[in-house]
FIMARTOR-571817 format. One record per residue: residue in one letter; y, x, z of N, C-alpha, C, O in turn. Coordinates in steps of 0.1 Angstrom, whole numbers, plus 5000, padded with zeros to 4 digits. Last residue first. Layout:
<pts>
AYXZYXZYXZYXZ/...
</pts>
This chain:
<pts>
X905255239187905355079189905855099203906154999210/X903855549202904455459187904255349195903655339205/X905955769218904955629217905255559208906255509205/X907955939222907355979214906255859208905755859196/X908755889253909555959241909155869227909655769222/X906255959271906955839267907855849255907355789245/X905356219262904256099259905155969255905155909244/X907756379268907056349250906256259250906056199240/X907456379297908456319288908356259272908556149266/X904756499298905256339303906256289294906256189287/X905156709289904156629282904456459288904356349283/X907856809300907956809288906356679284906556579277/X906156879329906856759330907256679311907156559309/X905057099319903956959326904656829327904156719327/X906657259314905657209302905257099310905056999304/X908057299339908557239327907957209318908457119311/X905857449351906157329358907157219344906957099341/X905757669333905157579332905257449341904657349337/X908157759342907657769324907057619326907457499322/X907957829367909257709364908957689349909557599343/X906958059365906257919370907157829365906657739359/X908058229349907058189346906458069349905757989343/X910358279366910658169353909258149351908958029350/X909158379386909758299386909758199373909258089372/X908258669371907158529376907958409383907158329386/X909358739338909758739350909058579361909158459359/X907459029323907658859327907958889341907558969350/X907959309305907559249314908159139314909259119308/X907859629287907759489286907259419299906159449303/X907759889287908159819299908159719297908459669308/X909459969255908760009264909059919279910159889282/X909559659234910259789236909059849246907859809245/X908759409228908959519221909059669218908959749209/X910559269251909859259243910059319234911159319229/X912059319281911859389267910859399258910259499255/X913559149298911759129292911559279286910559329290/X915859099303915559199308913659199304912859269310/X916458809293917558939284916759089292917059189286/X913458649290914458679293915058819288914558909281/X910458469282911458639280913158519287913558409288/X909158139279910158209291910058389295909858439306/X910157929260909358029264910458069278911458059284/X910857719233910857689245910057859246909557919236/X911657489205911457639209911757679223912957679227/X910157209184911057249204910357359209909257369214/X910457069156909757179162910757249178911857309179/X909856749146910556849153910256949160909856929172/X908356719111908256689127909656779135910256869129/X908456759084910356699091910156659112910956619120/X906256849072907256679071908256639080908756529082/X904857009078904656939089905256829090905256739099/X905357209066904757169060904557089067903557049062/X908457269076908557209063907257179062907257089053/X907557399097908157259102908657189086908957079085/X906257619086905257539096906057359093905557249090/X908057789079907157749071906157599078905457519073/X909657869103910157759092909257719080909457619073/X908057949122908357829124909057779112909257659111/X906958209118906158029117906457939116905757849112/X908558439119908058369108907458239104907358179093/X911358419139909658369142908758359126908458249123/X913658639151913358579139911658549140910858639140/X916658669172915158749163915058649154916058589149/X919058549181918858679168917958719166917958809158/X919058219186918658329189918558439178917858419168/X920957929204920558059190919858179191920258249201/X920557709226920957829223920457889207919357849201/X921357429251921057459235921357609231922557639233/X919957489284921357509271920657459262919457429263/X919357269307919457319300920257329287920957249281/X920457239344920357189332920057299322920457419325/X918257299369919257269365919357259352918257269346/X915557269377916157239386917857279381918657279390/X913157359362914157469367914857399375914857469385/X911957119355911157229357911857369369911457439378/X914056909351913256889361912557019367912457039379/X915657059330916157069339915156989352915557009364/X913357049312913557149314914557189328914557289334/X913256709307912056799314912056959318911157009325/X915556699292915356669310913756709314913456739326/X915556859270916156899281915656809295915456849306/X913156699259912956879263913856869273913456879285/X914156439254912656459263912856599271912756619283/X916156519238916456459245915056479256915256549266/X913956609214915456739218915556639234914956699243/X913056359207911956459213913356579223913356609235/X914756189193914556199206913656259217913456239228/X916256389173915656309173915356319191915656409199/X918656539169918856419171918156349174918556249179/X919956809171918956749185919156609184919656539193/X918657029141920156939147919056879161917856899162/X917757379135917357229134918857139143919657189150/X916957659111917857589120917257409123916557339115/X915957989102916057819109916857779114917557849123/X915858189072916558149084916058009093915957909085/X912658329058914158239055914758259074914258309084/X911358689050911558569061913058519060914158579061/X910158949042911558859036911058769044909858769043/X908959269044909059109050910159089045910959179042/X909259519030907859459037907959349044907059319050/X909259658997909659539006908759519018907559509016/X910259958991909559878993909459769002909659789014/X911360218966911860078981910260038978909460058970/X912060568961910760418963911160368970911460408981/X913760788944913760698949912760638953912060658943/X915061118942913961038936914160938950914560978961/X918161268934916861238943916261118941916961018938/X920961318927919761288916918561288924917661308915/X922961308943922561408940920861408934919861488937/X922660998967922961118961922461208952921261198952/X921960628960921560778962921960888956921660918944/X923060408959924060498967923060618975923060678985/X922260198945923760298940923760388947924460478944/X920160138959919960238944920960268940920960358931/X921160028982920760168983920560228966920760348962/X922159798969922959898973922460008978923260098978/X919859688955920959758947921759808951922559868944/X918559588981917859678969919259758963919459868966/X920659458992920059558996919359648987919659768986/X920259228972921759318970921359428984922159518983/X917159158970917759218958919059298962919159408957/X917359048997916559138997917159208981917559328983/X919458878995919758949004918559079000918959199000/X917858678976918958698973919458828983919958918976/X915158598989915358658980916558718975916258828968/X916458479015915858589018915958689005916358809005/X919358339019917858339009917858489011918758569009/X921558179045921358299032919958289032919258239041/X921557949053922457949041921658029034921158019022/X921458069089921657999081922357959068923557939069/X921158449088921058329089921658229082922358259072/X918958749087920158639082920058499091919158459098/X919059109095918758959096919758859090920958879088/X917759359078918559269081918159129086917159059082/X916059689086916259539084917559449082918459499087/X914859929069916059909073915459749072914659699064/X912760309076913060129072914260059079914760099089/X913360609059913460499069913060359065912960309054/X912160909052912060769052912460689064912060699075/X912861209034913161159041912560979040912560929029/X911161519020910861379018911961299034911761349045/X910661769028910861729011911361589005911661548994/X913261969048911861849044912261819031913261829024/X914062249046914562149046913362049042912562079032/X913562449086913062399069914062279064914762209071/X912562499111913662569100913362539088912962619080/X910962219126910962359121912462449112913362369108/X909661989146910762039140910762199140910562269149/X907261849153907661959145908361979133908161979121/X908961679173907261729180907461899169907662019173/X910261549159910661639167910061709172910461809176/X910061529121909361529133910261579144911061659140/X910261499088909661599101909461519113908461439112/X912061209092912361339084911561469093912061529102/X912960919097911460999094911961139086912161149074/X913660599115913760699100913060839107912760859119/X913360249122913360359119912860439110912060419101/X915360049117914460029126913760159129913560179141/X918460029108917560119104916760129122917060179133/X919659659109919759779120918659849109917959779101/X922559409105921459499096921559639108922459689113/X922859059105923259199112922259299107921059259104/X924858759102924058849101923958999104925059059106/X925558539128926358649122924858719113923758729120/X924758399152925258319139926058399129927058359123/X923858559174923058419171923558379154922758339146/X925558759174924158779175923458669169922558679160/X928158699177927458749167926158779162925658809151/X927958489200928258419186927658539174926958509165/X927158699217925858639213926458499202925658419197/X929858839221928458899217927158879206926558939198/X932758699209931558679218930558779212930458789200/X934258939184933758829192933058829204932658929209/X934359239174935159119177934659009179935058949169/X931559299164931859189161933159139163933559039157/X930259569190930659499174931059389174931059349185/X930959709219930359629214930959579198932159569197/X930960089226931659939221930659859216929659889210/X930160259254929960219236930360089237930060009245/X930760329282931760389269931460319258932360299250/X927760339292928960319295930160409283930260529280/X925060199275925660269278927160349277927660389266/X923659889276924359959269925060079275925960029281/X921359659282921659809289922059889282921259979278/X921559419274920959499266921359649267921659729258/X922959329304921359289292920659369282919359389282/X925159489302924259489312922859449307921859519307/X926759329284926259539279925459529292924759619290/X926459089290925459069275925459259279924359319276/X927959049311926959009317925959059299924759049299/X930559159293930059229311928359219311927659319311/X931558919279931059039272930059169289929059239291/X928658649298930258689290929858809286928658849287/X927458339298927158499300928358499287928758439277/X927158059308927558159319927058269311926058309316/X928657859276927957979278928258069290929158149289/X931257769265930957749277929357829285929257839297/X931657899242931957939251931857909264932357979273/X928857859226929057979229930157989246929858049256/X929657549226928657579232928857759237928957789249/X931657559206932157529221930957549230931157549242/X931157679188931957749193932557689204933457729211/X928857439179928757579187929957639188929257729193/X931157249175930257219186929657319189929557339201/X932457329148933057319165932157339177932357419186/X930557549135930657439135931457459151931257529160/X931357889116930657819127931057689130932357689130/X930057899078930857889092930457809108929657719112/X926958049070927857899071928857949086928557999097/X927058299041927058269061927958129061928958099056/X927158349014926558209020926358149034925858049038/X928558609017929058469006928058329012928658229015/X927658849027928458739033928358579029928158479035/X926858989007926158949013926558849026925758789032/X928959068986928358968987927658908993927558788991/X927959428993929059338984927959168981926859158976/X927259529021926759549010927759419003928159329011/X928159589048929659599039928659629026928959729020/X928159449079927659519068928559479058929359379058/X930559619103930159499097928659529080928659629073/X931359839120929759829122929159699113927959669114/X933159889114933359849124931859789126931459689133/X932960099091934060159102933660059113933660109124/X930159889074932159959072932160049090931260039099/X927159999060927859919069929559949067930060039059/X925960099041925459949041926759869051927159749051/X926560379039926960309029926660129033927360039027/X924860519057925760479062926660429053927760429058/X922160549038922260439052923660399055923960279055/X923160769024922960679019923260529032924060439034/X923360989042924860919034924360779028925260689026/X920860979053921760929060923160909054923960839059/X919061069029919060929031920260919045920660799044/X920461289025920661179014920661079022921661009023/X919561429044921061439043922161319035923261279036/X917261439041917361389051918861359054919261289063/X917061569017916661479018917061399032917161279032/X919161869007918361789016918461649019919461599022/X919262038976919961918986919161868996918361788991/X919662368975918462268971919562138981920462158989/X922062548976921862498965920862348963921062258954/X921362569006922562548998922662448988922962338988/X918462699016919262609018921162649014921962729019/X916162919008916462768995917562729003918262678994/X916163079032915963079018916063029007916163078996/X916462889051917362979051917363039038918363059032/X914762679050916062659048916962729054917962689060/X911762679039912562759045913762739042913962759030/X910462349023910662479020911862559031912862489033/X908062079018909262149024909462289021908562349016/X907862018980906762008996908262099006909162159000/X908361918959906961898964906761918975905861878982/X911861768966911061898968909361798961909261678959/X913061538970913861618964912961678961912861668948/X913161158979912461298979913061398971913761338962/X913460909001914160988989913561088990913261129001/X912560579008911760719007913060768996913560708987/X912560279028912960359015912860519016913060569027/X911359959031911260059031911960169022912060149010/X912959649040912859739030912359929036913059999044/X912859309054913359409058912359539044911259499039/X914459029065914359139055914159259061914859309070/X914458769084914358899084914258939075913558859070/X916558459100915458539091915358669093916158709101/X917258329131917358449121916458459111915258469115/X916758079145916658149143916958249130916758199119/X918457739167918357849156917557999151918258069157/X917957659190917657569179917757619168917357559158/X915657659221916257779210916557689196915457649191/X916757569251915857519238916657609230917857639231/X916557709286916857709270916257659260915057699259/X917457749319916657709307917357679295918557649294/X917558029333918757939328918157869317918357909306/X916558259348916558109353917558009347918257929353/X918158489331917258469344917458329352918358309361/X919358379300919558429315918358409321917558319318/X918758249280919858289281919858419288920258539284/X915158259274916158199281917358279278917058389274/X912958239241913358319259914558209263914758099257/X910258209227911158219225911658269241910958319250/X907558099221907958229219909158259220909458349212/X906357859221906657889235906458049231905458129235/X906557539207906457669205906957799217908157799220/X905757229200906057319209905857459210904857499215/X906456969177905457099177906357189190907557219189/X905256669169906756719171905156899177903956919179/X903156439159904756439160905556489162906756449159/X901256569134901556589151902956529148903756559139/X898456769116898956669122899856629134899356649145/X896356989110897456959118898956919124899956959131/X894456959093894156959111895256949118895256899130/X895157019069894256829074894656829086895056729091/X895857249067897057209066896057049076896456999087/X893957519060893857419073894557309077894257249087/X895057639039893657649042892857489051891857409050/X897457609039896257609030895457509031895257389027/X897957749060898057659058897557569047897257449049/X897057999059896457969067896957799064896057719067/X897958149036897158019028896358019040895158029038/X900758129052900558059035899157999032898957889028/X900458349068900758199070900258069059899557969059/X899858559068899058519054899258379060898458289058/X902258719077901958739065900658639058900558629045/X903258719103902758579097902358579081902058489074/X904858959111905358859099904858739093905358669084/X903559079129903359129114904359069106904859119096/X903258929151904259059152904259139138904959249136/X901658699140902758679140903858839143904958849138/X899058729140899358799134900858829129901358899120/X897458509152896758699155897658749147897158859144/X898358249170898458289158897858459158898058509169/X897257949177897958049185896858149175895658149172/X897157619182897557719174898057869179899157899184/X896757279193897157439200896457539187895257529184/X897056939200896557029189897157179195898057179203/X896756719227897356799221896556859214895456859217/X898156389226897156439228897656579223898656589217/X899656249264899556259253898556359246897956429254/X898856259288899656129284900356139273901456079271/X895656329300896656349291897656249290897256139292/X894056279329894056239319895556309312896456319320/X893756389356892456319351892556279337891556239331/X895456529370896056359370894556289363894256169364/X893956759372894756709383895056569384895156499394/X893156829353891756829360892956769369892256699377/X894856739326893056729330892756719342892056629346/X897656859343896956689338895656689336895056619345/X896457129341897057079355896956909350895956849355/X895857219315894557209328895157129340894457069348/X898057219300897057109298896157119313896057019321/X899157409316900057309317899057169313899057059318/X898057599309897957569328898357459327897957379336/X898257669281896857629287897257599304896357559311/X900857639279900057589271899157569282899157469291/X901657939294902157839293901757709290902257629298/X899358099284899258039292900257929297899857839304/X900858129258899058099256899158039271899057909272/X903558299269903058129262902358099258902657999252/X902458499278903158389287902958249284902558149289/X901658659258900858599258901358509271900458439275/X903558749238903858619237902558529247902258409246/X905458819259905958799247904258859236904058969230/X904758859285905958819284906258759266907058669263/X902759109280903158969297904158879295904458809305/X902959229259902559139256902658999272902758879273/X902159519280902759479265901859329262900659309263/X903959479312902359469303902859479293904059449292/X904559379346904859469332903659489327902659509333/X905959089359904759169359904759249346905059189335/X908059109388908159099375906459119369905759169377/X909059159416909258989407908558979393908358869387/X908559379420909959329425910059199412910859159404/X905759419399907459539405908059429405908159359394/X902259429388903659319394904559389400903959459409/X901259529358901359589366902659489373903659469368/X898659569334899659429342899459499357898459519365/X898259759312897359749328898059669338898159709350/X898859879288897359729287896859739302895659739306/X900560009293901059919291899959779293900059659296/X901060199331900560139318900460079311899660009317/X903960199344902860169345902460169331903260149322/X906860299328906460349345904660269352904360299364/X906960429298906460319308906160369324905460449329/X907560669284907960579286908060479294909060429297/X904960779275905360849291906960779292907660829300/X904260649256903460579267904560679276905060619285/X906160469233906360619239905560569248905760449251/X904460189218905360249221905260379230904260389236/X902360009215902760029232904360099231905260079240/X902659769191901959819196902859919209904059889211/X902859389197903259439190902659609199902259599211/X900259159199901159249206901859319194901559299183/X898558809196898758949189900158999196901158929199/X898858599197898258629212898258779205897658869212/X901558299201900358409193899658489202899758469214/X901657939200902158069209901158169200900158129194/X902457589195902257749194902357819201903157809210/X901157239197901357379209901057479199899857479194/X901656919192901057069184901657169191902857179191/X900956609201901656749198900856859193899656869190/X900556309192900556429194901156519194902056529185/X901055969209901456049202901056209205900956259217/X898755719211899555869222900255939209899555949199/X896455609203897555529205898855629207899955589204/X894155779208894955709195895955659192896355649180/X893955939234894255829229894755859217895655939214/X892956239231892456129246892355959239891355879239/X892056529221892956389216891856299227890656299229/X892356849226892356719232892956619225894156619223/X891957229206892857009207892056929217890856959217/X892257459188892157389201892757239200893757179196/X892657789174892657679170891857579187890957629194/X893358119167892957999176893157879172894057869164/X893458329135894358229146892558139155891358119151/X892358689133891858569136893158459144893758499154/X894158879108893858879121893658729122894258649116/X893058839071893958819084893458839097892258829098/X891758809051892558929051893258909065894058999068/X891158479048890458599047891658749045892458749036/X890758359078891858339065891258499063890958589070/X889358119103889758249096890458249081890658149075/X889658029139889657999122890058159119890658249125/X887557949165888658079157888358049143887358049137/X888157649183887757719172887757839169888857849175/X887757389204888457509202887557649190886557709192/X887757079215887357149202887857249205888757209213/X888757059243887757009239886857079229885757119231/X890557249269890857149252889057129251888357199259/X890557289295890557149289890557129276890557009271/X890157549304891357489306891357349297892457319291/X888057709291887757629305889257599309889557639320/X888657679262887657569265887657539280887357429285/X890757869266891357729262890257659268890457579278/X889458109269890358049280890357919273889557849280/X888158109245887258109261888358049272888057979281/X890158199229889058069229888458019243888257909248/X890958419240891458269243890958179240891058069246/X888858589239888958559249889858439247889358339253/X888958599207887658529216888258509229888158389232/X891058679204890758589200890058499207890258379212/X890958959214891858839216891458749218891158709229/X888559059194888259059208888958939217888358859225/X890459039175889358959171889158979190889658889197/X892159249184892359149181891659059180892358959183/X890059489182890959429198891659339194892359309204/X888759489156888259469174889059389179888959259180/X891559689146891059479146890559429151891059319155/X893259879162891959859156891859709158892159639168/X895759989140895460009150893959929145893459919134/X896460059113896360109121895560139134894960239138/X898759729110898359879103897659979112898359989122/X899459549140899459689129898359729123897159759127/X898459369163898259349148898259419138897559409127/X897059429195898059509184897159499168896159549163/X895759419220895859339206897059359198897859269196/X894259509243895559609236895259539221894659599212/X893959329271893459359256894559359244895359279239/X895359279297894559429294893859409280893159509278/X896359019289897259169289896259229287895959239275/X894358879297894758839284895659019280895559099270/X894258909326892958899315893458939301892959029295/X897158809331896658929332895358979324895459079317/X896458509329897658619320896958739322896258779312/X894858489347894258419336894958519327894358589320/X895958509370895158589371894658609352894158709346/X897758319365898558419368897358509364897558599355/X896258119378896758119360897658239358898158239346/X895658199394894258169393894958169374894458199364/X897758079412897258239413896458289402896358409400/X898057819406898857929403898658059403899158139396/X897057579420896057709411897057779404896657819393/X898757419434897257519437896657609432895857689436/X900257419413900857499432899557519431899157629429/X898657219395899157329392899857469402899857589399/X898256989412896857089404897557279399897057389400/X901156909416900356969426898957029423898457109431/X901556839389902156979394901557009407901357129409/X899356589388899556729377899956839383899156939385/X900356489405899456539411899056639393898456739391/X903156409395903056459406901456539408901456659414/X902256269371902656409368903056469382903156599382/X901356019379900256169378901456249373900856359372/X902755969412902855939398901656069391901256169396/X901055829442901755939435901355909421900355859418/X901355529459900855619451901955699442903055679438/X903455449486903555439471902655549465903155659466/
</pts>
């Protein structure tokens, strides 16, 4: 019996696994950090290199489009047939930046492989899923010889920002991109080897805030009593947002949390990770309580949650005898489904402006408002995902929620007319994206993409008009 081509797809793919592994790594050692700050080079540098990757991994057209004020997106497509239904592949290729370096047990821009894993900023989140994408096209190109559907690829320079000039990248470019259903491969798994379609995400708010008392610091043995300290304010202030049990306790901000529907409170609980297996994930240390009264990850996934990302008074480096003039933190919240960003962003506003002490000067400032997502698994693309995800992994997959927040995807899937957008990647609870040590786990990595190869089979049939 001749082999089917998604067989000699995955066998293009066993063979050259090293070779797409090697491809990741390329991609890590360029310290593409989107901040304020850092240097644009090395983003634009990004750029290019995935351009470069995409063209010797099969897309055809590959682009770097520009938007003026923005780090450079990718742009890429194969269209084989007319007839085929398209997809549209995301992933970004912007980092977020290293964090404490004597934090890391390797360096972060030097992909380093420890007991399964490979640590890098960015090995995992998001540039797994650039190559996710690109191995998965090159194994049907050069292995089965043809597509069995066509694809469009977007991969964004500016997503660890907030997607800030999303708006008039869409704009800009809205003609190009076209597609039945959209693959986004930033997202994670439950667990270590436990595949996942992500059908929810969090929005974000988040507010700068500065209180100042002084022109300038002053000896706080000499002035301290009478003068009020800034650093004093802003933490009576902060600890106004939340109650005694860590709920946030700004007035109202509840009022539009949608209740939880049966069907996820039976998904949560049938869920293999309990309260044990979530303070192990997010390596909590022994004695601290978890919040919510509840499952962990019902509060995580479908609760809103407000964290001070961080605050600023001096320094520890230099810390002195003084009262500082100026205290700053930034605070986020996340939301979800119901709540408006605008609406959360104003009763944040007005609960820190009540609740600054002792006549101290104030400045907010907004720096992201991002909506909430959600989608239902009716259409039959959801149906395609999971059985190509339990072909990839070899057991079934969840439906899950997740408590970050993508800015692309809800602007994207409204301008895209109701396509279905299928949140796929492969972080895991031990990734640490973001943090120090960030790494991919090379297991799921392969099983990533052995599941995208099979995913394009499934979406071809799925997905065929007539």
């Amino acid at each position: 019996m001749p082999e089917q081509p998604v067989d000699l797809a995955l066998a293009h793919y066993e063979k050259n696994a090293a070779i797409y592994l090697d491809e990741l790594k390329r991609l890590v050692r360029i310290p593409s950090v989107s901040f304020p700050g850092f240097p644009a080079g090395e983003v634009q540098r990004s750029a290019t290199a995935v351009s470069e990757l995409l063209r010797r991994r099969g897309f055809e057209k590959v682009e770097i489009l520009e938007v003026e004020g923005a780090h450079p997106y990718v742009y890429g497509e194969r269209l084989e047939d007319p007839a085929a239904p398209t997809v549209l592949l995301y992933a970004h290729h912007d980092v977020q930046p290293a964090g404490e370096p004597e934090a890391w047990r390797s360096p972060p821009f030097e992909p380093t492989e420890r007991d399964g894993r490979l640590y890098g900023r960015g090995a995992a989140d998001d540039k797994a899923g650039i190559l996710t994408h690109a191995a998965a096209v090159d194994a049907w190109v050069r292995g089965a010889k043809h597509l069995p559907l066509n694809v469009k690829i977007v991969v964004e320079g500016e997503e660890e920002i907030g997607s800030e000039h999303l708006a008039a990248f869409l704009q800009k470019y809205r003609a190009r991109l076209d597609a039945d259903a959209m693959i986004l491969t930033d997202t994670g798994n439950v667990d270590t080897g436990v595949p996942s379609i992500t059908v929810a995400l969090r929005g974000l708010v988040m507010v700068d805030v500065e209180v100042r008392a002084l022109e300038q610091s002053v000896h706080s043995g000499m002035w301290g009593g009478p003068v009020p300290d800034p650093a004093l304010a802003l933490c009576r202030m902060l600890a106004t947002l939340v109650d005694a049990d860590g709920r946030i306790a700004i007035p109202g901000l509840y009022d539009k949390v949608r209740p939880l529907t049966r069907a996820q409170a039976d998904a949560i609980q049938a869920l293999p990770i309990g309260e044990e297996d979530f303070r192990r994930q997010a390596r909590l240390r022994p004695g601290v309580q978890l919040l919510g009264g509840r499952h962990p990850l019902e509060v995580n996934w479908w609760q809103p949650s407000l964290a001070v990302n961080a605050i600023q008074a001096s320094s520890r480096k230099d810390a002195r005898n003084i009262i500082n003039d100026v205290a700053w933190a930034r605070v986020g919240v996340r939301l979800v489904a119901d709540m408006d960003p605008a609406d959360v962003r104003e009763r944040l506003v007005a609960a820190l402006q009540g609740a600054v002490p002792w006549g101290l000067e104030l400045k907010l400032h907004t720096e992201m408002a991002g909506a909430p997502w959600m989608t239902d698994l009716d259409h039959p693309a959801f149906a395609a995902s999971f059985r190509a995800l339990e072909k990839g992994y070899g057991r079934p997959a969840l439906a899950i929620g997740c408590g970050g927040s993508i800015g692309f995807v809800e602007p994207f899937a409204r301008a895209l007319g109701g396509a279905p957008a299928i949140l796929i990647g492969v972080e895991d609870p031990y990734s640490n994206p973001h943090s120090e040590n960030e790494s991919l786990h090379l297991g799921d990595f392969q099983r990533g993409i052995r599941s995208a190869i099979h995913l394009y089979a499934e979406l071809g049939a799925a997905l065929r008009k007539g």
